[in-house]
MIKOL-29171 format. One record per residue (C-alpha): x, y, z; residue number from 0. Coordinates in Angstrom, 1 decimal, m for minus. Each point is the difference from the previous one (the first is absolute). Layout:
<<X, Y, Z>, NUM> ...
END
This chain:
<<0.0, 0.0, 0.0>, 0> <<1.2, 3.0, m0.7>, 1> <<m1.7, 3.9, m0.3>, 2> <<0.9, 2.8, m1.2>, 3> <<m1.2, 3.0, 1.8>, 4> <<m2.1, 1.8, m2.6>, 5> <<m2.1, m3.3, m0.4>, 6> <<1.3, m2.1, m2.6>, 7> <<0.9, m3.9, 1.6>, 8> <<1.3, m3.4, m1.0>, 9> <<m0.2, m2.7, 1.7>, 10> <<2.3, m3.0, m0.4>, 11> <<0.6, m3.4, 2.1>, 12> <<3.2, 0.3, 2.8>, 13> <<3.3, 0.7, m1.6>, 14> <<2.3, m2.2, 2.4>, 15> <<0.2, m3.1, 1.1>, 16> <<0.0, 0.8, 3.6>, 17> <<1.9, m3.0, 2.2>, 18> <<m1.7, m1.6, 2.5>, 19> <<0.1, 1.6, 3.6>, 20> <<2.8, m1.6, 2.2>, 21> <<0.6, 1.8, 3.3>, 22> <<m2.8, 0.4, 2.0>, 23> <<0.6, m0.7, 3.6>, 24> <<2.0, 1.6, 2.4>, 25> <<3.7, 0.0, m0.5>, 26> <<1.8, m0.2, 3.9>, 27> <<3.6, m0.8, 0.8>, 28> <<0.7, m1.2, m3.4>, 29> <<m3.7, m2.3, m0.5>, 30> <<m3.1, 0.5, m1.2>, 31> <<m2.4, m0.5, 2.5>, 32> <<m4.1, 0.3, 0.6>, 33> <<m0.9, 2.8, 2.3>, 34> <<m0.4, m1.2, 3.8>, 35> <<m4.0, 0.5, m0.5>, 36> <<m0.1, m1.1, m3.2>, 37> <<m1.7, 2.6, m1.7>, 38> <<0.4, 1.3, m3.4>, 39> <<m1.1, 3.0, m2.1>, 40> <<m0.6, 0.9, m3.7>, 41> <<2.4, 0.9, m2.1>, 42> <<m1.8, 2.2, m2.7>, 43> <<0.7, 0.6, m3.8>, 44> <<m1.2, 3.3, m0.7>, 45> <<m0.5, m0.2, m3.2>, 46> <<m2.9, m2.0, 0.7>, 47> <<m0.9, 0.4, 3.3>, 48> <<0.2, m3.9, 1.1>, 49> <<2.2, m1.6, 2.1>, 50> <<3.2, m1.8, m1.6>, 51> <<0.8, m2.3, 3.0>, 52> <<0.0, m0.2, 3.4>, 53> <<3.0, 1.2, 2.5>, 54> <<0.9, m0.6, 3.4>, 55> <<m1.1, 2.9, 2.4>, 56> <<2.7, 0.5, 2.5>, 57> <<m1.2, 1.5, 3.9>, 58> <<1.7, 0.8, 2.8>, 59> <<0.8, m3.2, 0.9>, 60> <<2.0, m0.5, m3.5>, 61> <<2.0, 3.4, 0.6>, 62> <<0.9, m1.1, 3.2>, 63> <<1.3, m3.3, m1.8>, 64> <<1.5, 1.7, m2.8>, 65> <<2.1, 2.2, 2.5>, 66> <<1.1, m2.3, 2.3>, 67> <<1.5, m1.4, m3.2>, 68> <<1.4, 3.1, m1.1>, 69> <<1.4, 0.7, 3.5>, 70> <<1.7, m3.8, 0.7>, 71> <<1.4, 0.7, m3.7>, 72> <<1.7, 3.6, 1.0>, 73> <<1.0, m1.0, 3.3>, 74> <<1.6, m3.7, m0.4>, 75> <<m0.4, m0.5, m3.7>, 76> <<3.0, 1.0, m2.8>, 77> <<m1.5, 2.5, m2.0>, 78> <<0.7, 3.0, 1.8>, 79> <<3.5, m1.5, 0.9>, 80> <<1.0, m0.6, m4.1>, 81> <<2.6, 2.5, m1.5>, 82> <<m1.6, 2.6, m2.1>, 83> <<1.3, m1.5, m3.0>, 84> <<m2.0, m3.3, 1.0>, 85> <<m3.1, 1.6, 0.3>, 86> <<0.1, 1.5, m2.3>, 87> <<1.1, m3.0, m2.6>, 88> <<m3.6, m1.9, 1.1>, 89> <<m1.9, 3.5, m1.3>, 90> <<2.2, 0.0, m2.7>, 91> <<m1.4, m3.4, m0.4>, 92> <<m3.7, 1.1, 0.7>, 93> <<0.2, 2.5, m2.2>, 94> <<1.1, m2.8, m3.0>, 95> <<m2.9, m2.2, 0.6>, 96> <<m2.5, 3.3, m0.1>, 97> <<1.0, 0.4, m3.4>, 98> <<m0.2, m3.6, m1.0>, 99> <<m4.2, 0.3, 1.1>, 100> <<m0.5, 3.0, m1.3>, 101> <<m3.0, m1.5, m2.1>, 102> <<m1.9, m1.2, 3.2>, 103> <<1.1, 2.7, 2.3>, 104> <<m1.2, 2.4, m2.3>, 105> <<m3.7, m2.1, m0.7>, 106> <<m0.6, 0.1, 3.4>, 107> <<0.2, 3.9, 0.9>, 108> <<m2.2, 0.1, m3.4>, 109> <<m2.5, m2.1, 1.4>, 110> <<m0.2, 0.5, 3.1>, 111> <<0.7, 3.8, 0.4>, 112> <<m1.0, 1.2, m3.7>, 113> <<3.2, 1.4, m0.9>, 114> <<1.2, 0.1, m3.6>, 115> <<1.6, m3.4, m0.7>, 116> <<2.1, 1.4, m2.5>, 117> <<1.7, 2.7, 2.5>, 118> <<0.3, m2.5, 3.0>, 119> <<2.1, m1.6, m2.8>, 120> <<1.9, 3.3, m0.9>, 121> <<0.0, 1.9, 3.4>, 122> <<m1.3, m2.0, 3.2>, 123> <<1.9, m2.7, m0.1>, 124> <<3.4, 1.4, m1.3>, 125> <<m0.1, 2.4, 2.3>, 126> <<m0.1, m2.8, 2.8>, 127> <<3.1, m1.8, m1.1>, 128> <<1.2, 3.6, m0.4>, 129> <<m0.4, 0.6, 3.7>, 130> <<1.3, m3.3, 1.1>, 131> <<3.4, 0.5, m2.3>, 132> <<0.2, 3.2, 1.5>, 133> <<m0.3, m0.5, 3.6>, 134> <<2.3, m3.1, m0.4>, 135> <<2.5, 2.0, m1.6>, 136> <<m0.3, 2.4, 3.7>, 137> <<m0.1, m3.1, 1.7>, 138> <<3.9, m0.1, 0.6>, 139> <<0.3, 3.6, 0.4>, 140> <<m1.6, 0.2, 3.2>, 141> <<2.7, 1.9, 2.2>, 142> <<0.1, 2.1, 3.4>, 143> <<2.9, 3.0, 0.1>, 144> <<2.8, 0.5, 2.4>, 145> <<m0.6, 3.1, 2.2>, 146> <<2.6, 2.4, 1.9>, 147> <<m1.0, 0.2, 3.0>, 148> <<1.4, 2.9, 2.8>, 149> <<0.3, m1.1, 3.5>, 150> <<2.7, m3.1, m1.2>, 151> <<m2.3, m2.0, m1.2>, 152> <<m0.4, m2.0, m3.3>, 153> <<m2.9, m0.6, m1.5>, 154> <<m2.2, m1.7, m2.9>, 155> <<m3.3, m0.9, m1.3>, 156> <<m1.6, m2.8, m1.6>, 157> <<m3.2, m0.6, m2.0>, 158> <<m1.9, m2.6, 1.2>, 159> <<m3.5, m2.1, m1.3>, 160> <<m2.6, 1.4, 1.8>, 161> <<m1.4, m2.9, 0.5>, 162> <<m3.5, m1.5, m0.9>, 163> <<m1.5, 1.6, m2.7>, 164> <<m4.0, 0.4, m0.5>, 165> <<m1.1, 1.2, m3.7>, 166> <<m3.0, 1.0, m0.9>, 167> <<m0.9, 0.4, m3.8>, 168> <<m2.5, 1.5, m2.1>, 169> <<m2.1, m1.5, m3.5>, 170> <<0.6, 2.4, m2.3>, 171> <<3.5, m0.7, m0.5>, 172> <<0.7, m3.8, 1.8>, 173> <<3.0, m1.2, m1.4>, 174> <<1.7, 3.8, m0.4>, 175> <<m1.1, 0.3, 4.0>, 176> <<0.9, m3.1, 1.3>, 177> <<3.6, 0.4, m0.9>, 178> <<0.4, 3.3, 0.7>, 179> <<0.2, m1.2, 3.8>, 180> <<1.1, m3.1, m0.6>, 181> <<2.9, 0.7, m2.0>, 182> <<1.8, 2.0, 2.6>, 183> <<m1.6, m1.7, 3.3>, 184> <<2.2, m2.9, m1.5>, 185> <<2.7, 1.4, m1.4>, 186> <<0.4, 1.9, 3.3>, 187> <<0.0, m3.7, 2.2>, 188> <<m3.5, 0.6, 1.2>, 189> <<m2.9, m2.7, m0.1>, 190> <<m3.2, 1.3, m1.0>, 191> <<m3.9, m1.3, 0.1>, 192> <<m1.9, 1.3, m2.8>, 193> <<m3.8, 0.9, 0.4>, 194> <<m1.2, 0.4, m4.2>, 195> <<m2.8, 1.7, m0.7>, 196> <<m3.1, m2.3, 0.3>, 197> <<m0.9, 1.0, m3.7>, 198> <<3.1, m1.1, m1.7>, 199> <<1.9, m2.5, 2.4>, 200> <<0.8, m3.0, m2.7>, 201> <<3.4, 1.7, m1.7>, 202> <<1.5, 0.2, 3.9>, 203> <<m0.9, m3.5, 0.4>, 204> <<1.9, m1.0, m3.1>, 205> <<3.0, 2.4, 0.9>, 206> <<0.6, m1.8, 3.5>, 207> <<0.1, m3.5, m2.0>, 208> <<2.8, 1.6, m2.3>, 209> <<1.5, 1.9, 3.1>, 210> <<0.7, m3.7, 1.3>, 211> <<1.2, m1.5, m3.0>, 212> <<2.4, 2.7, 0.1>, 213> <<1.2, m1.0, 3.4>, 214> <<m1.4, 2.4, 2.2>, 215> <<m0.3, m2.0, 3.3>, 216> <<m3.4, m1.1, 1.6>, 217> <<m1.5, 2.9, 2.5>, 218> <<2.2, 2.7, m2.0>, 219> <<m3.4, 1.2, m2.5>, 220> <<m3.5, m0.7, 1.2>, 221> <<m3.7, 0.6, m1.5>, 222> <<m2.9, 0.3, 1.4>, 223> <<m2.6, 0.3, m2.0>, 224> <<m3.2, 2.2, 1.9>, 225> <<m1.4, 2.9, 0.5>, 226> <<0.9, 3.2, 1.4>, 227> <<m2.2, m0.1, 2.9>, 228> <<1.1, m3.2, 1.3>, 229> <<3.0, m1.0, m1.4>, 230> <<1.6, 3.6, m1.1>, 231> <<m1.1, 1.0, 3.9>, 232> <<2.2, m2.9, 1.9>, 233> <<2.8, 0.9, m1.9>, 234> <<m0.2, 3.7, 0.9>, 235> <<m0.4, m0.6, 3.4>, 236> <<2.3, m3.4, 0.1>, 237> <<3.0, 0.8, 3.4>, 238> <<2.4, m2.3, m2.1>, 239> <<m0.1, 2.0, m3.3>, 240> <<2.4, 2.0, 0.3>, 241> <<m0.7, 2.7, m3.1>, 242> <<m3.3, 0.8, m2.1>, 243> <<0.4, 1.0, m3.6>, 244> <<m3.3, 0.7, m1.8>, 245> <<m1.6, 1.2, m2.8>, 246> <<m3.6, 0.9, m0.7>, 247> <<m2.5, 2.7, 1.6>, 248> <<0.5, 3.4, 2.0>, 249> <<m2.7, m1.6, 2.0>, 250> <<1.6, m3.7, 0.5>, 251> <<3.1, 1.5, 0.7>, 252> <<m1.0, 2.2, 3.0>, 253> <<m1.1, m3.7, 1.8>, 254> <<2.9, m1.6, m1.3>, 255> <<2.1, 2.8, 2.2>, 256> <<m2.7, 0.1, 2.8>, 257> <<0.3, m3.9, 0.2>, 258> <<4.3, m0.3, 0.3>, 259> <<0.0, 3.2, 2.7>, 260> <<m2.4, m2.1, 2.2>, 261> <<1.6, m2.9, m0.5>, 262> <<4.2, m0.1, m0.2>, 263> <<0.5, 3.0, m1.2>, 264> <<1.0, m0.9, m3.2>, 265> <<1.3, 1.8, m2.9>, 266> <<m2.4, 0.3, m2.9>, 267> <<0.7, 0.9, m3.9>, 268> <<m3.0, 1.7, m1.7>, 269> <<m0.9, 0.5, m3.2>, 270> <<m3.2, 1.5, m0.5>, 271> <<m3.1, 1.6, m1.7>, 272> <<1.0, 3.1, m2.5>, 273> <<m1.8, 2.4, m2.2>, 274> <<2.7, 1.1, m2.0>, 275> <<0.0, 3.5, m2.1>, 276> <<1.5, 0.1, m3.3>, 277> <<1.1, 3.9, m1.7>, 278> <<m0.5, 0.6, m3.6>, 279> <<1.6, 3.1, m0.7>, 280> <<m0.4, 2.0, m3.5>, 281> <<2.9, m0.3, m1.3>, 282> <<m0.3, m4.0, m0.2>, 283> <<m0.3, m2.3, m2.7>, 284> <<m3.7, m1.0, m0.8>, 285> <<0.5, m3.1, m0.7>, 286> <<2.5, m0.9, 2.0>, 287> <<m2.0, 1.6, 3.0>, 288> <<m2.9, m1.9, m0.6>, 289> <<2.0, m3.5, m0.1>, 290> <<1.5, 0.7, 2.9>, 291> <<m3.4, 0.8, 1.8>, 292> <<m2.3, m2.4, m1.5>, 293> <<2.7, m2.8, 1.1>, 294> <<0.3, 1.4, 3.2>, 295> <<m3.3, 0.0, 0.9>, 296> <<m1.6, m3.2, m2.2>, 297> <<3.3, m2.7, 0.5>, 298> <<m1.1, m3.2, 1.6>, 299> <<m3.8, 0.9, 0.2>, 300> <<1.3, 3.1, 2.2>, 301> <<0.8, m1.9, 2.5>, 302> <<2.7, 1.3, 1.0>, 303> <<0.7, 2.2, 3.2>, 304> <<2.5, 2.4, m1.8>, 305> <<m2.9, 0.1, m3.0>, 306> <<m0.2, 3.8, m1.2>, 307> <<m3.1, 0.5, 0.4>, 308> <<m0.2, 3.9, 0.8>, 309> <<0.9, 1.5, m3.4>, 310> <<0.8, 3.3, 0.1>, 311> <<0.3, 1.8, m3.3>, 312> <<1.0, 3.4, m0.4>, 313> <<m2.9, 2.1, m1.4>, 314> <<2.4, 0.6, m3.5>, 315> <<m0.3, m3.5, m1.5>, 316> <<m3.0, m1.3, 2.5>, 317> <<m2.3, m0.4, m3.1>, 318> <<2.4, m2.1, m2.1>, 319> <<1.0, m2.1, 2.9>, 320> <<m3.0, m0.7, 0.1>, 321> <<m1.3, m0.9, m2.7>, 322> <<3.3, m2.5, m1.1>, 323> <<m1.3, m1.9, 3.6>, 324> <<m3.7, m0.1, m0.5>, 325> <<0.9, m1.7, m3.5>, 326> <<2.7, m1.9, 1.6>, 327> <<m2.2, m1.3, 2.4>, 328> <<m2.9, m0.7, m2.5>, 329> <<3.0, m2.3, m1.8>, 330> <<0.6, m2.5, 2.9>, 331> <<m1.4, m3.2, m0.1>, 332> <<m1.1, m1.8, 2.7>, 333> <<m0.4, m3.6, 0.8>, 334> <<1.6, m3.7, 0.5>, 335> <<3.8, 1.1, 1.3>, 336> <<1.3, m3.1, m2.2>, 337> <<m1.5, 1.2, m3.1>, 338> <<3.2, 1.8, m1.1>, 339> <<m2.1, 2.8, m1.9>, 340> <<m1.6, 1.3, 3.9>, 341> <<1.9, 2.9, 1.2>, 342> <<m2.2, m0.1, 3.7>, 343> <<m0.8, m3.1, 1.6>, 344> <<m3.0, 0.0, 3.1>, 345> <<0.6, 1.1, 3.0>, 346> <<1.1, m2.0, 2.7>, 347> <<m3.4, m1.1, 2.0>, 348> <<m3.4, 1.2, 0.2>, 349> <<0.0, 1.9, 3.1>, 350> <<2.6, 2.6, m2.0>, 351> <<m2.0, m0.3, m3.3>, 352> <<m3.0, 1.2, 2.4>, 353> <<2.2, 2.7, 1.7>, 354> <<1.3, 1.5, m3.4>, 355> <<m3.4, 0.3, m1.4>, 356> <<m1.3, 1.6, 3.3>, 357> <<2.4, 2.7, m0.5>, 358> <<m0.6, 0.3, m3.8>, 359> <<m3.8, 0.8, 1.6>, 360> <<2.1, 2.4, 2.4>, 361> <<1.1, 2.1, m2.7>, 362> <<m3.2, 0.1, m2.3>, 363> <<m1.7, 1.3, 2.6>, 364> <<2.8, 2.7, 1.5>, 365> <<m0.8, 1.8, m3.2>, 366> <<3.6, m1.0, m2.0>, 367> <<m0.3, m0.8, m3.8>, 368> <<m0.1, m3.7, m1.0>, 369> <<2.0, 0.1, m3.3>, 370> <<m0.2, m4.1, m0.7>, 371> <<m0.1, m3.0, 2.0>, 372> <<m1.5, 0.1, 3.2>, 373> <<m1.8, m3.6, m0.4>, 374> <<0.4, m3.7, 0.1>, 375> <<0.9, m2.1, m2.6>, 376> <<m2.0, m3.9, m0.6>, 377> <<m2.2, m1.9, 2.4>, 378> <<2.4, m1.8, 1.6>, 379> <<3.4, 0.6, 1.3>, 380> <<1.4, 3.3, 1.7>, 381> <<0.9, 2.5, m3.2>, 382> <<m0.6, 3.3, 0.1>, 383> <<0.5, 2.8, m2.9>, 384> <<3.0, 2.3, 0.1>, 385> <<m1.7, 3.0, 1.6>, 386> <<0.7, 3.9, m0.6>, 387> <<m1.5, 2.7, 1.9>, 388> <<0.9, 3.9, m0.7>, 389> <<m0.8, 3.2, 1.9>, 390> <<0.6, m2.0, 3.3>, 391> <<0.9, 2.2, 3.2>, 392> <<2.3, m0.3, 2.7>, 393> <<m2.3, m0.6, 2.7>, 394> <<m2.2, m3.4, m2.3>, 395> <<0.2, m3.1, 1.8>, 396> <<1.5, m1.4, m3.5>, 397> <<2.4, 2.6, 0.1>, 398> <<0.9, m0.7, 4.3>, 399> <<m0.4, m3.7, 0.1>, 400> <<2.0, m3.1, m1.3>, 401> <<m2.4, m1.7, m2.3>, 402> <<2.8, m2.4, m1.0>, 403> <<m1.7, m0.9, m3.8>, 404> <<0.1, 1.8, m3.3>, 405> <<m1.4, 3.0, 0.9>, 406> <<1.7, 3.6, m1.0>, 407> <<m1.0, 3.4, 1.0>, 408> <<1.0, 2.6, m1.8>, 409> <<0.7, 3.7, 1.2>, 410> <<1.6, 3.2, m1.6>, 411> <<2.4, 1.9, 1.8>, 412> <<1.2, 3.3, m0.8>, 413> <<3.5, 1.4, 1.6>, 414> <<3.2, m2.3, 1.2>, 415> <<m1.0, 0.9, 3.6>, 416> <<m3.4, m0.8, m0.2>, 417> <<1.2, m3.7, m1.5>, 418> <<2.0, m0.6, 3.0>, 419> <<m2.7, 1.0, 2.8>, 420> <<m2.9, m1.9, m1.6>, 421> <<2.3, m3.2, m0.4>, 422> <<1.1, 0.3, 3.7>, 423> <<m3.6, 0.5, 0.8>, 424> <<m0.4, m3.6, 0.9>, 425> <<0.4, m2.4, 3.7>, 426> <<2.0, m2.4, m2.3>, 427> <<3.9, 0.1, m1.5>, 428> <<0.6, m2.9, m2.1>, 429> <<0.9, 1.6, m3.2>, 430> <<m0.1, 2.4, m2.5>, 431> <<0.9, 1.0, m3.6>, 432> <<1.4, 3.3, m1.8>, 433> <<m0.3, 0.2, m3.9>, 434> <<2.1, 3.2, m1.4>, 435> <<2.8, 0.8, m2.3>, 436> <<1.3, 2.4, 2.7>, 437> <<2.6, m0.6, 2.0>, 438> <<m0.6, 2.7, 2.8>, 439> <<m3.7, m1.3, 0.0>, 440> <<0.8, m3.4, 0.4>, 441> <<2.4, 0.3, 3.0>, 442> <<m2.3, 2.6, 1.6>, 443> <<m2.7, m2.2, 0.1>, 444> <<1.9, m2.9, 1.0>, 445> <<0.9, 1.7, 3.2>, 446> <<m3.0, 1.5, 0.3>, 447> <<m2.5, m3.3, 0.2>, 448> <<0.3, m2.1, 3.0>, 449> <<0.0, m3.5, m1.0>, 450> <<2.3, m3.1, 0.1>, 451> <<1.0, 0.0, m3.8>, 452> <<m0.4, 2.7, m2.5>, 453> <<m0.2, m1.4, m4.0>, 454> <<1.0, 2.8, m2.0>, 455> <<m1.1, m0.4, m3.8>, 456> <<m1.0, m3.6, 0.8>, 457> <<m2.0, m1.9, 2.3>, 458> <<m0.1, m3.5, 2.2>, 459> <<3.6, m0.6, m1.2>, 460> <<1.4, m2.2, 2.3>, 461> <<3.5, m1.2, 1.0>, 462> <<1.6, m2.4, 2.5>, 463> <<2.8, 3.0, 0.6>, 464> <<m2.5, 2.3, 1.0>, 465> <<m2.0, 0.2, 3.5>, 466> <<m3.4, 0.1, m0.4>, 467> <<m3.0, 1.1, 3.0>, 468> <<m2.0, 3.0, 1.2>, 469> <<m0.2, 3.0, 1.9>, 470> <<m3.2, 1.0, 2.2>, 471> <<m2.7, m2.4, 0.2>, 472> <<1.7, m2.4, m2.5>, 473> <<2.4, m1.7, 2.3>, 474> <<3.5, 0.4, 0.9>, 475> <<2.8, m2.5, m0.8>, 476> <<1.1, m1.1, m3.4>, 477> <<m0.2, m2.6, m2.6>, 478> <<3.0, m0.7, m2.1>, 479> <<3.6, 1.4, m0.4>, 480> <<2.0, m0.9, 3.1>, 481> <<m2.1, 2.0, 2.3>, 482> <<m2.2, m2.8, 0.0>, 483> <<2.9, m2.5, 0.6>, 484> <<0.8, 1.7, 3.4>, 485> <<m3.6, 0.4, 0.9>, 486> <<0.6, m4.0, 1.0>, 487> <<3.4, 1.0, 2.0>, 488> <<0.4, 1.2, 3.3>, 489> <<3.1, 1.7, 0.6>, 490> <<2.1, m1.0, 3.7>, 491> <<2.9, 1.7, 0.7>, 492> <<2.7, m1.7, 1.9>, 493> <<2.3, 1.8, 2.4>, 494> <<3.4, m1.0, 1.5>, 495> <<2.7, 2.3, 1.7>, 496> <<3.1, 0.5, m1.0>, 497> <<2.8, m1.0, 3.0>, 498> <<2.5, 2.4, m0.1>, 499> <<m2.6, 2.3, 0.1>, 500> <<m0.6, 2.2, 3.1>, 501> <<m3.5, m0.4, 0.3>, 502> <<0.8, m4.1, 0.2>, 503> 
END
């Protein structure tokens, strides 16, 4: 099935010979295991609405199992005792057998999470061996530094693992997100327990049965399949995890931090919500300007936390920006995320089809202009049209909120000044994006926006080298570079005197 936006449809039979579902249990201290109650939840395609197979749904009681694993396996077991170069040969290792499976990694985040088969196979999964050759390549780099000390003493540091690890991951991105904290938590001589998201867990299962055909030792990567409530909850409040890192919601996030001050007072990572504001200034290239937008707003579905979806276009060229993205959008076609002529797959699960179209009802009725889209696509399965709405304000609920789906307001702005207060006008700090051919523009505005990363003449261009979080209500750590890497470290400094010194 496959639609394009102004009306015209094919439909055709499924392009892909999807494999058979292998990993669906539990996978604790190196097995796959039933949950202790035994339960199990749906997992969903959403291009059809219907469940694909049944998964194990992991409690508190499996958390606590999958931890004591993870703790027996820092605290007695070899992995965080293995030189860095050992390490970070087994990821090295991972990383191999990721790319050997591309085909049924990259079927499974299709079906199960609606994502373009043909860019898990060009970016998704790439960029997971890309994190695991990276952080193996830090793995042996790991060092303290040698301090002067006064008072006669000597003195040094050293970077330790911090210890247990608990992840928790999002859908919209599931293989991307899962080794983004699992490639450092590893590489860094942590153990982790992963909790996936309950929409998309079956590409985490399948990456802890390549994780151990690598060699990484039983205990050292958990999952736990459940939900965020139950499962998600123990591990935020868990007294022998010893760090949180998650991603997902501003409003997930503030329990996640609630839940490790009441408990041990654990560090936690977040990466959160964003509603980030992208500049159009005059002087840039139409067509260029548009690409950039309409891809920064509309890639994977739009959902994306970074997605651009405040555009703000500077009153010169507003009407021709416009125009190139209302036919842009009218272009896109819609439908089965393995037919290779779809460009937007469905979103990931009903309850965020519903939530999308609630705030496409949001914006009809807060008076903006609906320039296309704005409805859903067949009678079954979760796609919606690439939406466009003009003349929205600042103070919308479209224009305020994370709608997290392929939904783009549109704004005019007139001075440089005015640019910069209306895109700081926001709780969240994720991102943001600056189209001009001038220089003093460019690194005005740069300095000017507070977010974590700042595209200039580009957008949602990632890179291993380059740390990657938010300011404000999106979070505070940071994803990739070696920022991330140390995140997993604690840092002990060791002091000894010197004896001919006076103070001995």
């Amino acid at each position: 099935m496959a639609d394009h936006c102004n009306g015209s449809s094919h439909t055709s039979e499924s392009f892909a010979n999807i494999p058979p579902i292998k990993f669906t249990k539990l996978f604790i201290n190196g097995n796959f295991v039933d949950s202790v109650s035994g339960k199990t939840f749906e997992a969903i395609d959403p291009r059809t609405g219907e469940a694909i197979t049944r998964v194990s749904k992991g409690d508190k009681e499996d958390v606590d199992l999958a931890v004591k694993a993870a703790r027996f396996a820092f605290d007695n077991g070899p992995w965080p005792r293995l030189s860095g170069s050992e390490r970070g040969r087994i990821l090295m290792k991972l990383a191999d057998l990721i790319e050997e499976n591309i085909e049924e990694i990259a079927s499974l985040d299709a079906i199960n999470g609606g994502k373009l088969f043909s860019l898990c196979k060009l970016i998704d999964i790439p960029n997971a061996s890309m994190a695991l050759r990276f952080y193996a390549g830090a793995a042996d780099k790991i060092h303290g530094t040698v301090l002067k000390l006064s008072k006669g003493l000597h003195g040094y540091t050293l970077r330790e693992p911090i210890g247990v690890v608990g992840a928790i991951i999002p859908w919209n991105f599931p293989t991307i997100m899962f080794f983004m904290k699992v490639a450092p938590a590893l590489a860094a001589g942590c153990t982790i327990v992963v909790k996936p998201a309950e929409q998309t867990p079956l590409s985490a299962l399948y990456y802890a049965h390549l994780a151990k055909l690598a060699g990484v030792p039983d205990g050292v990567l958990n999952v736990v399949n459940g939900y965020g409530e139950t499962a998600g909850a123990a591990i935020s409040s868990h007294m022998d995890i010893d760090k949180v890192s998650f991603t997902g919601s501003t409003e997930v996030g503030r329990k996640i931090m609630v839940a490790a001050a009441t408990s041990n007072l654990k560090p936690v990572s977040l990466e959160l919500g964003g509603k980030s504001p992208l500049l159009i200034f005059d002087d840039a290239d139409v067509d260029e300007a548009a690409n950039i937008a309409f891809n920064g707003t509309f890639f994977n579905k739009g959902e994306i936390c970074v997605a651009s979806s405040r555009i703000y276009v500077q009153e010169g060229i507003y009407d021709k920006i416009v125009d190139k993205l209302v036919e842009k959008a009218k272009a896109l076609v819609v439908g089965d995320p393995f037919d290779p002529q779809v460009n937007q797959g469905p979103q990931a699960d009903k309850k965020q089809f519903e939530k999308i179209l609630s705030y496409i009802e949001h914006g009809k009725r807060e008076g903006a202009t609906l320039l296309t889209g704005g409805k859903h696509i067949g009678q079954k399965g979760y796609y919606i049209q690439p939406t466009i709405f003009a003349d929205v304000k600042d103070d919308m609920i479209i224009a305020k909120n994370e709608i997290f789906g392929p939904v783009m307001s549109l704004m005019k702005f007139k001075t440089m000044e005015e640019g910069i207060k209306r895109a700081n006008n926001t709780a969240y700090g994720l991102a943001a994006g600056i189209i001009t051919k001038d220089l003093n523009v460019a690194n005005t505005v740069s300095r000017s926006v507070r977010a974590g990363v700042v595209w200039i003449n580009c957008y949602t261009v990632f890179d291993m080298d380059c740390p990657y979080g938010g300011y404000k209500m999106s979070g505070f750590g940071r994803d990739y570079g070696l920022d991330a890497l140390n995140q997993y470290l604690q840092i002990k400094s060791v002091v000894t005197p010197i004896h001919d010194s006076p103070w001995h």
